[in-house]
C-alpha positions as CSV (number, residue, x, y, z in Angstrom):
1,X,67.2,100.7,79.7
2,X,65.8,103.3,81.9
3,X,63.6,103.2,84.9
4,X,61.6,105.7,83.1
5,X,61.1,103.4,80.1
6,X,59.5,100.7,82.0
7,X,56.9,103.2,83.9
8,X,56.3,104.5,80.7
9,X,55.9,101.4,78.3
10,X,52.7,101.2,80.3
11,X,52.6,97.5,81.7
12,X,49.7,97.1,83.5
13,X,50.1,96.4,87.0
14,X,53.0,98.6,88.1
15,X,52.7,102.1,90.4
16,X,55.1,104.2,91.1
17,X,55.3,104.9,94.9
18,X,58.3,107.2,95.3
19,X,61.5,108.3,93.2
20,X,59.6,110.4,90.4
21,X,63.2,112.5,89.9
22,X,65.8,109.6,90.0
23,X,64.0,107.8,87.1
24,X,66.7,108.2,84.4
25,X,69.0,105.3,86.1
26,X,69.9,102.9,84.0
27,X,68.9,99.1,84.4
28,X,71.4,96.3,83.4
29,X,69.2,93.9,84.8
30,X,66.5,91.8,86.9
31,X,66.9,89.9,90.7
32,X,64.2,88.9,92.5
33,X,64.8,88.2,96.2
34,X,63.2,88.3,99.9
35,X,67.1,87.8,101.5
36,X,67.2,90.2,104.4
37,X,71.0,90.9,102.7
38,X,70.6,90.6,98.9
39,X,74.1,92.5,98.2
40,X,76.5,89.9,97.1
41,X,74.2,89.1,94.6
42,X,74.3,92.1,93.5
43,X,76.8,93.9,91.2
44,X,75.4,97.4,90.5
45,X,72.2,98.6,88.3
46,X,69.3,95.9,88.8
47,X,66.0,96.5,89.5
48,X,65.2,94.0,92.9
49,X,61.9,92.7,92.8
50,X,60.7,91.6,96.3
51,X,57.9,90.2,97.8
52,X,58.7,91.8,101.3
53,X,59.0,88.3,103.0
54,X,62.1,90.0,104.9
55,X,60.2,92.2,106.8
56,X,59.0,91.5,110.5
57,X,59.2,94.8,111.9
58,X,59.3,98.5,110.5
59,X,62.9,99.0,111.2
60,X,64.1,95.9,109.0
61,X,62.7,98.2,105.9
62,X,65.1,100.6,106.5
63,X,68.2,98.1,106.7
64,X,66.8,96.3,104.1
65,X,66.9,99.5,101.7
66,X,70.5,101.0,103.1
67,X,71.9,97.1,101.7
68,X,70.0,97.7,98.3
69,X,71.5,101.5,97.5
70,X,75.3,100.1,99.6
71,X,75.1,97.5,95.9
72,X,74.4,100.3,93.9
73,X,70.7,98.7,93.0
74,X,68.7,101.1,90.3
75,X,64.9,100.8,91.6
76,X,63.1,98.5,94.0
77,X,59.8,97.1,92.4
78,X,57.6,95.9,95.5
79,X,55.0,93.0,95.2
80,X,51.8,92.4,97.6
81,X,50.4,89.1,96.1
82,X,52.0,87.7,100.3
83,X,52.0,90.0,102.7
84,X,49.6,92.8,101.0
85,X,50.1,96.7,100.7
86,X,53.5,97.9,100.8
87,X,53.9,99.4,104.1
88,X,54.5,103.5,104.9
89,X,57.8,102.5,106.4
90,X,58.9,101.0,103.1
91,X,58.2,104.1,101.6
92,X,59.6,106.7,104.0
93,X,63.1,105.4,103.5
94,X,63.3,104.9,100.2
95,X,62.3,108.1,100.0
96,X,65.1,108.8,102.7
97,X,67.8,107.0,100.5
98,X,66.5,108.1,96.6
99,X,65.9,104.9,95.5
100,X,62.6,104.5,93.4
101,X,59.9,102.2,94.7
102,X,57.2,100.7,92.6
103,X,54.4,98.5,93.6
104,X,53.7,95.0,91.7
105,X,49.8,94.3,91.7
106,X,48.9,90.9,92.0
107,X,47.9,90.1,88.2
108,X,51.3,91.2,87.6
109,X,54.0,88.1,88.0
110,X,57.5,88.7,88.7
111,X,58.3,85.7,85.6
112,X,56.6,88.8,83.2
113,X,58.0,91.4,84.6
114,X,61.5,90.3,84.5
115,X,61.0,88.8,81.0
116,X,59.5,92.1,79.7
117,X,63.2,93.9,81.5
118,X,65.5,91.4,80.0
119,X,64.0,91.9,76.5
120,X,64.4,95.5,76.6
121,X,67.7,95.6,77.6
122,X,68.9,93.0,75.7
123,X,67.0,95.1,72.1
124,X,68.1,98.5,73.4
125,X,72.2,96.6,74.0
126,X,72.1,95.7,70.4
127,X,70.7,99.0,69.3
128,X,73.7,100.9,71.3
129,X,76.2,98.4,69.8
130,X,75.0,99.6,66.3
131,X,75.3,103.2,66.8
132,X,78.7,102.5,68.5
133,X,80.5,101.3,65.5
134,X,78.3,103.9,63.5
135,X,80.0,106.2,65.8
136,X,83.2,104.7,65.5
137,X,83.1,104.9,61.9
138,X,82.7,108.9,62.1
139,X,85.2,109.4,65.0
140,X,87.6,107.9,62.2
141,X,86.4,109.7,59.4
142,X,86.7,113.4,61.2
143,X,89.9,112.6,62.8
144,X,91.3,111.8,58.7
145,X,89.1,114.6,57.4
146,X,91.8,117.5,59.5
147,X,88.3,118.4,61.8
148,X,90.9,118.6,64.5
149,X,90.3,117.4,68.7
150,X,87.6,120.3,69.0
151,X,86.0,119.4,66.2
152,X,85.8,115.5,67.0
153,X,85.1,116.0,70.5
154,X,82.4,118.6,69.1
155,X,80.9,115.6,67.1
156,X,80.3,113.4,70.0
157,X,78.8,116.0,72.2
158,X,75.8,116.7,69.3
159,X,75.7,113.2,68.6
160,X,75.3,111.5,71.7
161,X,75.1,114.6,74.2
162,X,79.1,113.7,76.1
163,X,80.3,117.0,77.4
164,X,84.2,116.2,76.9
165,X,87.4,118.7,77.2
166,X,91.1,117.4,77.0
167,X,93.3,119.1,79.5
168,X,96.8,118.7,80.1
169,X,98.0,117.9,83.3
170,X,99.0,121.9,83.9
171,X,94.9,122.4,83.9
172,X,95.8,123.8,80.2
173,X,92.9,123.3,77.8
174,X,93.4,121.3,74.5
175,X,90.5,121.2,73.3
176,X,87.1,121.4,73.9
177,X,83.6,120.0,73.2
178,X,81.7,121.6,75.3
179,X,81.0,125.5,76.6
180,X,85.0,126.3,77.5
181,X,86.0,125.5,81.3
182,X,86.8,128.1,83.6
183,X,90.4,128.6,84.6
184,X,89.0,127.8,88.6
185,X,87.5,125.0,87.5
186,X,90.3,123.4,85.4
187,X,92.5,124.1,88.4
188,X,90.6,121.7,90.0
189,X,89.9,119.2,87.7
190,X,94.2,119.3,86.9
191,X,95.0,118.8,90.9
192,X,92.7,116.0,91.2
193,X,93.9,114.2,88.4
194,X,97.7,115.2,89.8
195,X,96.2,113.4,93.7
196,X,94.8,110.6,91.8
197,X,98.3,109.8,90.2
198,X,100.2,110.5,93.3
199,X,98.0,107.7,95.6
200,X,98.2,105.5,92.1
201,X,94.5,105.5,91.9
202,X,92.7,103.4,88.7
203,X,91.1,105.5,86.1
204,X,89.0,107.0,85.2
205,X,89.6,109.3,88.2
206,X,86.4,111.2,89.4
207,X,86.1,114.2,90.9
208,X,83.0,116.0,92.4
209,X,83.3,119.7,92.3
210,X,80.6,122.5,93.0
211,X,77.4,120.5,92.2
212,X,78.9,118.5,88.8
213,X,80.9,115.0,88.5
214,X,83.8,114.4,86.6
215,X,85.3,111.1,84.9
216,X,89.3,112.0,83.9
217,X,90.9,109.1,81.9
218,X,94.6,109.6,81.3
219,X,95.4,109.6,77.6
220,X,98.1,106.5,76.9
221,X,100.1,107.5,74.4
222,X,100.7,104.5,71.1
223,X,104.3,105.1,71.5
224,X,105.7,103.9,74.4
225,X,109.2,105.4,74.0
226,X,107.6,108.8,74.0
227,X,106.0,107.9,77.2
228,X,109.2,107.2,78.1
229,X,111.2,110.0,77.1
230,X,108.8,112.9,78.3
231,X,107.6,111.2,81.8
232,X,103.9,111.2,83.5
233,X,104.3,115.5,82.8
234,X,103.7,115.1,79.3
235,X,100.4,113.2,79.9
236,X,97.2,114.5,78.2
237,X,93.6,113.6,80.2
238,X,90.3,112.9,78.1
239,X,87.6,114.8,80.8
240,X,83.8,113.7,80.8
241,X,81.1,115.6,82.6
242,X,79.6,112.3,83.7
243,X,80.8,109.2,85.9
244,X,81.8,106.9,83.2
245,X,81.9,104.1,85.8
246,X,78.1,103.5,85.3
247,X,78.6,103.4,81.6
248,X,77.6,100.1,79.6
249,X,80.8,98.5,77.6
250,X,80.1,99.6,74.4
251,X,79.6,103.3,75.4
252,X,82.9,103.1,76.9
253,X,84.4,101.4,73.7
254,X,83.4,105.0,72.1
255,X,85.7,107.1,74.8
256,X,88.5,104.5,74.3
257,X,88.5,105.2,70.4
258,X,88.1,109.0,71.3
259,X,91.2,108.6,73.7
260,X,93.0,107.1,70.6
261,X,92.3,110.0,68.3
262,X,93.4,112.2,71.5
263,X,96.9,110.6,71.5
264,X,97.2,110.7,68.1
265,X,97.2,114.3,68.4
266,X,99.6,114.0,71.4
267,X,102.0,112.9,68.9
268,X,101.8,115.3,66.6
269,X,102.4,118.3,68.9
270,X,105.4,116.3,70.5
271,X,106.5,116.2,66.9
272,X,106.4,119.7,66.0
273,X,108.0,120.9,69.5
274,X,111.0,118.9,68.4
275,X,112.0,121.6,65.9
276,X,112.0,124.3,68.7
277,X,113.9,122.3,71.2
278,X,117.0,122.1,68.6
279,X,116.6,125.8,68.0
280,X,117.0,126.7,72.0
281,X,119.8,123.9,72.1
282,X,121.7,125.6,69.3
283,X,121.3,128.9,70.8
284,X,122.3,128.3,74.5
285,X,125.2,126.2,72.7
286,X,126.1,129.5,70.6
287,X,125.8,131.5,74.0
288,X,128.3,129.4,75.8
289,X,130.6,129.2,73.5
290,X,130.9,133.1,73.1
291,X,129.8,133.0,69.4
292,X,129.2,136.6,67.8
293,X,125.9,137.8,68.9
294,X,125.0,138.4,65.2
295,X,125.0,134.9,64.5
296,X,123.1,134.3,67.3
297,X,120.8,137.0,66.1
298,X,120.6,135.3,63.1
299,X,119.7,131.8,64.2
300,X,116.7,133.7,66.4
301,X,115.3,135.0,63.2
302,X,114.4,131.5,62.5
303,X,111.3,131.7,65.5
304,X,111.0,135.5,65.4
305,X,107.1,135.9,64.4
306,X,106.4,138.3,61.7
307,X,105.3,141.3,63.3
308,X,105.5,145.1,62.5
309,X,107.2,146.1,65.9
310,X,111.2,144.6,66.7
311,X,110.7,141.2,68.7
312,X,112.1,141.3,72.2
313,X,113.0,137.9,73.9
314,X,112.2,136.6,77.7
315,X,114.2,134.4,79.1
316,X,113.0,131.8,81.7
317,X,114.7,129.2,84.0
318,X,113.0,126.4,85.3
319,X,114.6,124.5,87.8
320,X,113.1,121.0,89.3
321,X,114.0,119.0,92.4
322,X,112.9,115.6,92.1
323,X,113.2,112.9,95.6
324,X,115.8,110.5,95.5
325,X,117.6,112.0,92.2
326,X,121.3,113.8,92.7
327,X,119.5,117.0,92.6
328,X,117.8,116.5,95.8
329,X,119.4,117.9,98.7
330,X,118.1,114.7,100.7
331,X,119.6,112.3,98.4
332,X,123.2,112.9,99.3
333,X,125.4,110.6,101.5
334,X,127.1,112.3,104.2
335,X,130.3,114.3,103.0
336,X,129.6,113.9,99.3
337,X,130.5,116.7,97.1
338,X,127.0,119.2,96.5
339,X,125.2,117.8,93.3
340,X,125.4,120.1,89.9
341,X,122.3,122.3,90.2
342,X,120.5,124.9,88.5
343,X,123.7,127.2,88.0
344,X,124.4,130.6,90.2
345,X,125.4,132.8,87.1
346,X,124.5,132.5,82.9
347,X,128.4,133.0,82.6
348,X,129.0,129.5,83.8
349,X,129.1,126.4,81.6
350,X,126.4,124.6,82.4
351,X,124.1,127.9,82.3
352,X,124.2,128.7,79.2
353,X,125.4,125.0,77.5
354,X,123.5,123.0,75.3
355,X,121.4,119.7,77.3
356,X,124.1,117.2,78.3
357,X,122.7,114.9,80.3
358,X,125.3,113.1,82.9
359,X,122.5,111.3,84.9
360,X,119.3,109.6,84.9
361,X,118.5,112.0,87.7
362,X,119.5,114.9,85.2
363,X,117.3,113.6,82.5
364,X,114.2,113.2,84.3
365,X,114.2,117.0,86.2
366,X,115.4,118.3,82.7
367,X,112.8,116.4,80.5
368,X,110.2,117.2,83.4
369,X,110.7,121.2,83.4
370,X,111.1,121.3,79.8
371,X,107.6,119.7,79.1
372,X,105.8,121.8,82.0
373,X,107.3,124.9,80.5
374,X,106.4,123.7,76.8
375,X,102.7,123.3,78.5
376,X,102.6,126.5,80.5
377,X,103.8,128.4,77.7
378,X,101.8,126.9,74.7
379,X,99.0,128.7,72.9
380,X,101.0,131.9,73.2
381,X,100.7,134.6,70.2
382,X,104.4,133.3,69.5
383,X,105.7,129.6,70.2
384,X,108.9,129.5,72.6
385,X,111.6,127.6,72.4
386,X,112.1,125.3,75.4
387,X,115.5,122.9,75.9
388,X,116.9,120.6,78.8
389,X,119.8,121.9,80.2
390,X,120.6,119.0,83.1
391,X,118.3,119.4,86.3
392,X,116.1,122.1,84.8
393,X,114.9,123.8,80.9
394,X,115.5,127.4,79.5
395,X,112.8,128.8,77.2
396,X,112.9,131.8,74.8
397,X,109.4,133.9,74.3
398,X,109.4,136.0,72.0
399,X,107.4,139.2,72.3
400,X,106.8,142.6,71.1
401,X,108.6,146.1,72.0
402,X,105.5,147.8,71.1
403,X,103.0,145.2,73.0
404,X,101.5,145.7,76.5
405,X,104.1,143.7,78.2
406,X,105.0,144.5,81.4
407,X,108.5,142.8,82.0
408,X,106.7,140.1,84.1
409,X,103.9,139.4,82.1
410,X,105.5,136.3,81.3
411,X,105.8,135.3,85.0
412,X,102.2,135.9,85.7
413,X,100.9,133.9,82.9
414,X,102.9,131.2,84.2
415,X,101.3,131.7,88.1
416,X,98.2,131.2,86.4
417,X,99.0,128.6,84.2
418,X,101.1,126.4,86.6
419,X,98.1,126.7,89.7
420,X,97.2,123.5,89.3
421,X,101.0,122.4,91.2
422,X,100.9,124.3,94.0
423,X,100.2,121.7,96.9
424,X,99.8,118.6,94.1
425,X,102.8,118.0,92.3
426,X,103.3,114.8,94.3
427,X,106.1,112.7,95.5
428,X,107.9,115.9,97.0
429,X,108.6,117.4,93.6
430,X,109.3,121.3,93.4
431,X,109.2,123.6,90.4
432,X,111.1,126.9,91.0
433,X,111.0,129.2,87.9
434,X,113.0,132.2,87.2
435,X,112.0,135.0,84.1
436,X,113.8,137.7,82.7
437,X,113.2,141.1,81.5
438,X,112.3,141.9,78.1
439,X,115.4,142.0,75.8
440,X,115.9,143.4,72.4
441,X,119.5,142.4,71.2
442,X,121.0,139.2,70.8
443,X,124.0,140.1,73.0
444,X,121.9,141.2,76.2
445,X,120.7,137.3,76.1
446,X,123.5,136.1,78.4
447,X,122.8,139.1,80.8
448,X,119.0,137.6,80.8
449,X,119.7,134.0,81.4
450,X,121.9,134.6,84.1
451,X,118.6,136.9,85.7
452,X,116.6,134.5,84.9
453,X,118.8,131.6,86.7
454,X,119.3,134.5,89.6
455,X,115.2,134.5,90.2
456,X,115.2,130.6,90.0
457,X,117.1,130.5,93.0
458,X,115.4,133.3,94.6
459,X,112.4,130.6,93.8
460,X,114.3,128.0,95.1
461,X,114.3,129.2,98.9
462,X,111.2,129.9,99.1
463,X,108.3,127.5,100.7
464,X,106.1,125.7,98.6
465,X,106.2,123.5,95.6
466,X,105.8,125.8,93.0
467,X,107.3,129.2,92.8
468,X,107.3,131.7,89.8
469,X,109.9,135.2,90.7
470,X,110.1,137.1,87.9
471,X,113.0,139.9,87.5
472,X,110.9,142.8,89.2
473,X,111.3,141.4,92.6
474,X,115.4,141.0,91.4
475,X,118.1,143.3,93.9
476,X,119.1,146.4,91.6
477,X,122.4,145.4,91.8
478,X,121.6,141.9,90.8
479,X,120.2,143.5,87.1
480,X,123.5,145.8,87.1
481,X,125.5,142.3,87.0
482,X,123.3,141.0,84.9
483,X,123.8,143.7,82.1
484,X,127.6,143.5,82.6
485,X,129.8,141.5,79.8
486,X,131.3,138.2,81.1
487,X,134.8,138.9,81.1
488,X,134.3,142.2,82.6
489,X,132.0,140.0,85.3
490,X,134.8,137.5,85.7
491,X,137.3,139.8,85.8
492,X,136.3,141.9,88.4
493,X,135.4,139.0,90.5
494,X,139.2,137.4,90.3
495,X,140.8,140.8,90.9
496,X,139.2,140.7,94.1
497,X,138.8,137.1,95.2
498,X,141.4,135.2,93.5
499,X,143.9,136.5,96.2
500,X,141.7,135.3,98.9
501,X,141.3,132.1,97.4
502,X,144.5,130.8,96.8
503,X,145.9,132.0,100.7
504,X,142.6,129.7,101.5
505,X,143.9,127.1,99.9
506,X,147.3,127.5,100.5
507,X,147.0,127.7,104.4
508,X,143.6,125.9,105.4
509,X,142.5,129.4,105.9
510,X,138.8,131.1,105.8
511,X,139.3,134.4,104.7
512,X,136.2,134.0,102.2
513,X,134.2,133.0,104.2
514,X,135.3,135.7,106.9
515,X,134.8,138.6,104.5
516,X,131.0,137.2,103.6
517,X,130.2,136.7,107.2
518,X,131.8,140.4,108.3
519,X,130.0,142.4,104.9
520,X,126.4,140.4,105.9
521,X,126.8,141.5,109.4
522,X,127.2,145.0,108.2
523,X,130.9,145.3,109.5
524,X,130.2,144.7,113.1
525,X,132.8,143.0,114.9
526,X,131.0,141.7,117.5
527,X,128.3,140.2,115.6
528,X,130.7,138.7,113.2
529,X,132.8,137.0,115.6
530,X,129.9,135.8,117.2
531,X,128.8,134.2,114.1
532,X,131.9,132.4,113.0
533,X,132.8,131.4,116.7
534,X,136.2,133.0,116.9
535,X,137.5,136.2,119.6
536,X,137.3,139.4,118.2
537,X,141.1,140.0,117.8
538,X,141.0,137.1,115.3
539,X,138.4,138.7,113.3
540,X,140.5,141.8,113.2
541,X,143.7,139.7,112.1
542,X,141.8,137.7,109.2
543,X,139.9,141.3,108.1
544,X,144.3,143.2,107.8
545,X,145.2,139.9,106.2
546,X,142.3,140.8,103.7
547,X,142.8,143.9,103.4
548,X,147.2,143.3,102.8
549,X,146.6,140.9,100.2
550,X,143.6,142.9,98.0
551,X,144.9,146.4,99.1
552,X,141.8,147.5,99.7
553,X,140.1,149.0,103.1
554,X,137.3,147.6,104.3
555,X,136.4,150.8,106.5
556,X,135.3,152.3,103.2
557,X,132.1,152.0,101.3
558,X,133.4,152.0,98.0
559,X,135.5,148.7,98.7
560,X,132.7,147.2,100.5
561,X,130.4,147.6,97.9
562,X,133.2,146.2,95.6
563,X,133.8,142.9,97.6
564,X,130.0,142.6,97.9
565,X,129.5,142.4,94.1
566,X,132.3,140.4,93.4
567,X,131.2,137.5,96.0
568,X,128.1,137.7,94.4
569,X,129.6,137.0,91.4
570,X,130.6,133.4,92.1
């Protein structure tokens, strides 16, 4: 019951002395008590009746009311059949500390009064356990009927007045029952359940933010292998504008049967990203195996919405580090061999390759980028298609030529969508994401994964962890690679370092290394041999033993420019 039912049920003999506007607070029960420390007795929402035998001097009224509101105690009811009227100190710091203070007149006992309480809330219990499996019932029938997650959680907020949202743990809305949430806000409401994971805190998680409270309870999904398969990422919240914490047991049997209905829904959209997922696998497989670009055009034709205008296609690379996996730098024993990575060029293998998954480590950074890419890119016009590919995911989004997309639309939409990481991921996690421009024809899609892979690493060095570069803030020459064919990419690059290579590897030799170091120092000699430690004369040596075996000259532009493209074609 209320503390304003019992003021207003008018019993005879009670006056309210202070805490007119915190009379909505609930009351799970009755304690009577003159202990000058009442609070183990205590476990949150009684009203104390007193007869003020614990006070000697003013200041033991404040103590006595700091113990009562520390026990989370919903009113204090005062009586003055022993030591008379209730004393101005009393009064001042209740005032001080909220808690409502009501005076017991003497023809009042505290046996009726508490009898009167424990009636009430005992009738109004049973009343709420009625309407809760009313409720249930309806929850039920809706979710059956196809009313859809805004449509349920639009039922309980008329019914019972529960402002409710889902949000995924991107800040992306699922649905809502309530006015929408701004971006800001859900920001917010997505780091703090992100913090709340990270220190392992029990739900429901609260969060305070500009003036209003609220409860988070992470979705648990009914099948555990999903769980599994798609990691903590995947995870779905149920939000409440309220702190559920004070709630009675049977109003928080409601939000566990609306959490159900939530994961029930969970399932369904894991279910129908599946499809997508084999699409993208099939056409990164079809890309690395240098199948005709009209059968790759072909198997695109499949997601290509119907639209007046030709489709175009984005390309984005995610990659993830994740602590104490082989992808992670700080994971590797002394002289080990450099873990497999998000790849340096499309033309590789493992750019453009279909998921194979060689590690646990590989499958949770793969499974982990896929799903935040699958959130940060749903509720487009057009759904992507989003695969693993072993410590990061590659999604296709489609577009249209005619549309108002700038090439990095894409990338700003996922700045905005991803916010909620930057500072919160957790447990040392990064995301670095990479996206391409705009394409048109099946056989420029190698040319954009390997951009896309190119601005992942660009996100990769750079602080933070979270990181979005789309191809705009790409080198020119980068995009002139990137347009190139592979064999005229590999090519090139063995004409020119294959020589260099094998003399390297022949003779314990560095003349790789030496050309990067001399073309990054802008072919100072001094410079150069101050960065690789060796005289002068030796640079000179290993720069004519470069120059004999490529027959090029590196005093000229042309052949600088050359060897500068074809390192960076490695």
């Amino acid at each position: 019951m209320r503390l304003r039912a019992l003021l207003d049920a008018g019993v005879p003999g009670i006056r309210l002395l202070t805490g007119e506007d915190e009379l909505d607070r609930g009351v799970r029960g009755v304690m009577t008590t003159d202990l000058n420390d009442p609070s183990r007795y205590l476990s949150g929402g009684e009203l104390v009746l007193t007869g003020m035998l614990w006070r000697s001097d003013p200041a033991d009224s404040e103590n006595f009311v700091r113990v009562l509101v520390g026990a989370g105690a919903a009113g204090l009811a005062a009586g003055i059949t022993e030591v008379g009227p209730v004393p101005d100190d009393l009064v001042e710091a209740c005032a001080r500390h909220r808690l409502p203070l009501s005076m017991v007149d003497e023809e009042m006992s505290f046996a009726r009064l508490t009898e009167f309480v424990v009636r009430r809330v005992s009738t109004e219990r049973a009343s709420d356990l009625t309407a809760v499996v009313d409720r249930h019932r309806r929850l039920v029938q809706a979710a059956t009927g196809g009313a859809g997650l805004d449509g349920i959680l639009g039922l309980v907020a008329a019914d019972i007045d529960i402002r409710c949202w889902v949000l995924s743990l991107t800040g992306r809305q699922v649905a809502a029952g309530a006015d929408l949430l701004d971006a800001e806000l859900r920001t917010v409401l997505a780091r703090a359940h992100l913090a709340a994971r990270a220190r392992r805190a029990r739900p429901p998680y609260r969060e305070r933010t500009a003036g209003r409270v609220f409860s988070m309870l992470p979705v648990d999904r009914d099948d555990g292998s999903l769980a599994a398969e798609q990691g903590v990422w995947s995870e779905w919240s149920l939000v409440v504008e309220e702190d559920v914490a004070d709630w009675p047991e049977q109003r928080r049997g409601l939000l566990d049967e609306l959490a159900r209905l939530v994961a029930v829904e969970a399932d369904r959209v894991e279910d129908n990203r599946r499809l997508g997922r084999r699409l993208a696998e099939d056409v990164l497989a079809l890309l690395n195996s240098g199948a005709d670009p009209g059968e790759i055009a072909a198997r695109l034709r499949v997601a290509e919405p119907a639209a007046a205008s030709p489709v175009t296609w984005q390309l984005v690379a995610a990659a993830v580090t994740v602590p104490g996996t082989p992808n992670d730098p700080q994971s590797a024993a002394p002289g080990s061999p450099p873990p497999t990575r998000a790849p340096r060029t499309a033309g590789s293998e493992a750019a453009a390759a279909a998921p194979v998954h060689t590690s646990s480590g590989a499958n949770t950074a793969g499974r982990m980028a896929r799903t935040l890419l699958e959130e940060a890119l749903a509720d487009l016009p057009s759904e992507a298609l989003v695969a693993a590919i072993g410590y990061g995911a590659v999604a296709l989004v489609p577009g249209s030529a005619d549309g108002p997309g700038s090439s990095d639309d894409v990338a700003a939409e996922l700045r905005a969508r991803l916010a909620g990481l930057e500072g919160s991921a957790g447990d040392g996690i990064r995301l670095s994401l990479g996206v391409s421009a705009p394409v048109a024809r099946a056989d420029a899609l190698r040319g954009a994964l390997e951009e896309a892979w190119h601005a992942a690493r660009i996100a990769e060095g750079r602080p933070g962890s979270f990181e979005v570069v789309g191809h705009g803030e790409l080198a020119s020459h980068v995009l002139v690679l990137a347009a190139a064919p592979e064999g005229v990419r590999r090519g090139f690059r063995d004409r020119l370092l294959s020589p260099l290579s094998a003399y390297d590897a022949r003779h314990q030799a560095d003349l790789v290394a030496t050309l990067e170091a001399f073309l990054d120092c802008d072919g100072s000699w001094t410079r150069c041999a101050a960065r690789l430690h060796v005289h002068v004369n030796t640079l000179r040596y290993r720069i004519g033993r470069i120059e004999e075996l490529t027959q090029r000259d590196l005093s000229r532009l042309e052949d600088k420019v050359d060897f500068f493209l074809a390192l960076r074609l490695r």
